[in-house]
C-alpha positions in Angstrom: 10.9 19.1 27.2 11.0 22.9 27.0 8.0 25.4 26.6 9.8 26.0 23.3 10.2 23.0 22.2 6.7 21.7 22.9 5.9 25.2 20.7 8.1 23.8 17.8 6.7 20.7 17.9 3.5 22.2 17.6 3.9 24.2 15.1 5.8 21.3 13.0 2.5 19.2 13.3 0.0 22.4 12.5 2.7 22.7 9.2 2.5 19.2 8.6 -1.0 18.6 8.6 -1.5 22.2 6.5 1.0 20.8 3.6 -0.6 17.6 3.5 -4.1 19.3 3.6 -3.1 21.6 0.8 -1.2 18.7 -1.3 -4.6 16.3 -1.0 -6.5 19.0 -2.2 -4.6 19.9 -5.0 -4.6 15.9 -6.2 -8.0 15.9 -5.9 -8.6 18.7 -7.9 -5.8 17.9 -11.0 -8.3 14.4 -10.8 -11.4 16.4 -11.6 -9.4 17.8 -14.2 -10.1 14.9 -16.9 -10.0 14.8 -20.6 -11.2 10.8 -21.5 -9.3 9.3 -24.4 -10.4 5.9 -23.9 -10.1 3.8 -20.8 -7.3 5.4 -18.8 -8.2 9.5 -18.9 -5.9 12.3 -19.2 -5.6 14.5 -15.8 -3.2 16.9 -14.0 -2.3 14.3 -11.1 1.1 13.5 -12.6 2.2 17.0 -12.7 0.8 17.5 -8.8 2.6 14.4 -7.4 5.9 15.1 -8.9 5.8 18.5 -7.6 5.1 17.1 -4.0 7.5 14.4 -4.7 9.8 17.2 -5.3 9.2 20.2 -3.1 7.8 18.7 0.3 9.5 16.5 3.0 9.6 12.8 2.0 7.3 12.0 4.9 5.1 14.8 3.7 5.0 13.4 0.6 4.0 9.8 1.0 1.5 10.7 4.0 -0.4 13.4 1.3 -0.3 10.6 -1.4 -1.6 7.9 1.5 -4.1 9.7 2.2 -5.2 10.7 -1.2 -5.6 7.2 -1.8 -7.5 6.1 1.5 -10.2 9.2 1.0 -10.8 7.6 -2.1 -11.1 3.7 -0.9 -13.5 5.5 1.5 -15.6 6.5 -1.2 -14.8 10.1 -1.1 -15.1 10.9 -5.0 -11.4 12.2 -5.2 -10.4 10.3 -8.4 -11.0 10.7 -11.8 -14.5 11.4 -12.9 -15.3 12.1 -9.5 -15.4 8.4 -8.5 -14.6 6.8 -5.3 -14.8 3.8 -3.6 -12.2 0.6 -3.2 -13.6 -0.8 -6.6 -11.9 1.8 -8.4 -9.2 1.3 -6.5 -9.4 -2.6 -7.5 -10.8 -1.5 -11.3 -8.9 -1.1 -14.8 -7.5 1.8 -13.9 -7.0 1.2 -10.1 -2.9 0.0 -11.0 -1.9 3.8 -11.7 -3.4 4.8 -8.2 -1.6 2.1 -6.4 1.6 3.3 -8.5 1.3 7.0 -6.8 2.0 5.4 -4.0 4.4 2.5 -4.9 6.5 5.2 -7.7 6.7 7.9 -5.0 8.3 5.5 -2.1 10.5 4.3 -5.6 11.0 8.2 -7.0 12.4 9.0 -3.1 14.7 5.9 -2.8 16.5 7.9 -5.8 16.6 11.6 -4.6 17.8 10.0 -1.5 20.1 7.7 -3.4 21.6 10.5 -5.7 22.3 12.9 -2.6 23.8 10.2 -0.4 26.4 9.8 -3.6 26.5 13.7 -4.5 27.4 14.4 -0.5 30.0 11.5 -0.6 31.7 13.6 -3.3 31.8 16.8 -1.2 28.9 18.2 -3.5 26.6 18.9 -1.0 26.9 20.4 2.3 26.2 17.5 5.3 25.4 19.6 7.8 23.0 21.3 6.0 21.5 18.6 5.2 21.1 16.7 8.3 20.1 20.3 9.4 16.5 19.4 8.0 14.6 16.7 6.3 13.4 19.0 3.5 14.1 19.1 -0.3 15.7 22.7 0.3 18.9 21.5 2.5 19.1 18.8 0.6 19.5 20.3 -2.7 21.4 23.7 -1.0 24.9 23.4 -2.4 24.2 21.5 -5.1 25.1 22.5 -9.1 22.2 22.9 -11.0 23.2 20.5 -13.6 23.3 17.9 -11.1 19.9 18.9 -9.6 18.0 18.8 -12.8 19.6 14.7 -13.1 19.0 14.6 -9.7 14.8 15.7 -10.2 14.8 13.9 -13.4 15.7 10.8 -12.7 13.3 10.8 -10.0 10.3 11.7 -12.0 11.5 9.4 -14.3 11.4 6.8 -11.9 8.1 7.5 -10.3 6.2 7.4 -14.1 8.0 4.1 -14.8 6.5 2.3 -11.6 2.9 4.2 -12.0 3.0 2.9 -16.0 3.9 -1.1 -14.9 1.5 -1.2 -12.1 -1.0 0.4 -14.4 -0.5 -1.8 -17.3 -0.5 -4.9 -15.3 -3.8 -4.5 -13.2 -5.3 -3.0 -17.1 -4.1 -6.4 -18.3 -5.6 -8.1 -15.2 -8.7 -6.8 -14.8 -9.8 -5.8 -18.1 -8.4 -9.4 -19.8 -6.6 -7.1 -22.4 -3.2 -8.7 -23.9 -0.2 -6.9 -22.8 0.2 -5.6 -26.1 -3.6 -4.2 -25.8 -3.2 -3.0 -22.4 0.1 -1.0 -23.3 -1.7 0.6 -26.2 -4.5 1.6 -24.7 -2.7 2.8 -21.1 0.6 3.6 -21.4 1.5 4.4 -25.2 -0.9 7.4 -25.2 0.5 9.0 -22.5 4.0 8.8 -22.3 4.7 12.2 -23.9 1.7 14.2 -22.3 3.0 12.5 -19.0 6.8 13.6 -19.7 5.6 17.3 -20.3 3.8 17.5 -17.1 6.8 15.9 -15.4 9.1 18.7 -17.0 6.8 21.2 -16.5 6.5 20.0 -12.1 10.8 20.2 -11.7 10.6 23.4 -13.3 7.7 25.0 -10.7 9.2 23.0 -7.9 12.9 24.7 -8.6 11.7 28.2 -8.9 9.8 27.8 -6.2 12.5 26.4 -3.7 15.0 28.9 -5.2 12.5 31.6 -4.3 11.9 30.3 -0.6 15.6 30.6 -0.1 16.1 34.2 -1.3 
């Protein structure tokens, strides 16, 4: 390997480790931000994790939403309320953390679904994208129309897992019936969550779109 190459390397790790610093710190913050409405409270987190979901490197992605999660099971108090700890993790509300994780692998499967099928069609440049494993070659030659599908189906995607692994573990833990355990976790935040969804693709597009300019 190459004096250059070892450099690149190097300074792919050092930009690594700085987005996934910078991503962690942000979901830890948006979790501070809380506004309780019952048992599951309102925070920023959804808006944060679609954004990452959207703009950063799938590995970049998962790895800042892993280790969210494991600073937390450490007792770190990076979740809501400033808790922490693996009984939050294994709480009422501990199914929408576990869904982070679970809709973000699910939210990625799409965007790389829907690019593998926009490429096949000649929408999308290939050797761009095999150029890099960012969002930004991925999404280079692609019409805007299909980009906002593209984004929206996968935030769609990522708040559909978090709300069934919520509901269930509420409907586990708490002994609510599902009916109970929809009201009181899901019901209520369905349009807040859709906004903050809407309101993540947006940032994440301008800020791609300026990156490449």
């Amino acid at each position: 390997m190459t004096s250059v190459q070892t450099r690149n390397n190097v300074s792919s790790r050092a930009q690594t480790v700085a987005f996934c610093g910078l991503t962690v710190a942000l979901m830890v913050v948006s979790a501070w931000f809380t506004i309780p409405i019952g048992i599951v409270p309102v925070t920023l987190q959804v808006f944060v994790m679609v954004f990452a979901l959207l703009f950063l490197s799938p590995g970049r992605a998962i790895a800042s939403i892993g280790a969210y999660l494991l600073l937390g099971a450490c007792g770190l108090p990076v979740f809501s309320g400033m808790r922490g700890g693996f009984g939050v993790l294994l709480g009422p509300t501990g199914g929408f953390l576990f869904g982070y994780l679970l809709g973000g692998l699910a939210a990625l499967a799409v965007l790389a679904a829907f690019d593998a099928i926009v490429r096949s069609r000649g929408l999308l440049v290939a050797s761009q994208a095999k150029a890099s494993g960012n969002s930004l070659a991925r999404e280079a030659k692609m019409p805007a129309g299909l980009r906002l599908v593209r984004n929206g189906a996968a935030a769609a995607t990522f708040l559909l897992v978090i709300y069934v692994c919520g509901w269930f573990q509420l409907m586990l833990v708490a002994g609510m019936t599902p009916g109970a355990a929809f009201l009181a976790g899901v019901a209520p935040f369905v349009v807040i969550d859709v906004i903050k969804a809407l309101a993540a693709i947006t940032l994440a597009s301008a800020v791609k779109q300026g990156i490449r300019r």
